[in-house]
N, C-alpha and C positions, 0 to 999 in steps of 0.2 A: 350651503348644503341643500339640495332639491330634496322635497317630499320622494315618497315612491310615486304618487301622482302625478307631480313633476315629472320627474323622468321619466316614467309611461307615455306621459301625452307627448314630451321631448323626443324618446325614442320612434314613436308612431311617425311623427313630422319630420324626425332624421331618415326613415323609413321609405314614407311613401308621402309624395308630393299631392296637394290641394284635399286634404282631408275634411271634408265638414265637422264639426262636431259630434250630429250623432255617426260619422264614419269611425271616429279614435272613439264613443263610448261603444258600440257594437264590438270592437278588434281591442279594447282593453277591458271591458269588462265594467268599467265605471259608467256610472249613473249619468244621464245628460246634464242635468243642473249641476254636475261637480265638476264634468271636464268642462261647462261653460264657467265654474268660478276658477280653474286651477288654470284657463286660457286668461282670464281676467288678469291672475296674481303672475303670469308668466310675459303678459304685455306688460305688467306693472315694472317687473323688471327688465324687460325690453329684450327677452329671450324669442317674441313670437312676435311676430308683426299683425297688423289688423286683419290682414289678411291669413289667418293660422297658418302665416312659413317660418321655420326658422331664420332668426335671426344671426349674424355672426357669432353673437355674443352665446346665444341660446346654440351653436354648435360647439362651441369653444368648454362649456359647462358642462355639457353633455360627454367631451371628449376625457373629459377627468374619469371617468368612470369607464374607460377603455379598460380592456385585459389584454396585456402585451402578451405573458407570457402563462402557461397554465401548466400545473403540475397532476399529471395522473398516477393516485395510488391504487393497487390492484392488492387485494387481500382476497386470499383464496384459504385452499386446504394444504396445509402443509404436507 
């Protein structure tokens, strides 16, 4: 199970390629020293490469949290 941090900086790297760090804290909102420990705990698992690209594995993770399908309620006035 990824943090929401995980999967922010996950989604950012699914996103848009050669991201620096402060590029994913500017466009997600988190602090530089967190996405530099949440790039640490995401190498650790071998989701990002040294280089902050994803990795197979770090798209495959990310791919769980896809929405295939999505249902729109509409509640009005009767």
């Amino acid at each position: 199970m990824l943090t929401e941090n995980q999967f922010e900086v996950l989604y950012l790297l699914n996103k848009e390629a050669n991201l620096s760090q402060r590029d994913i804290a500017k466009k997600s909102g988190i602090s530089l020293g967190l996405v530099n420990k949440v790039l640490k705990e995401l190498r650790l698992l071998d989701m990002v490469d040294s280089d902050n690209r994803l990795t197979s594995i770090g798209a495959e993770k990310l791919s769980e949290y896809k929405v295939d399908n999505a249902i729109i309620l509409a509640a009005g006035m009767s």
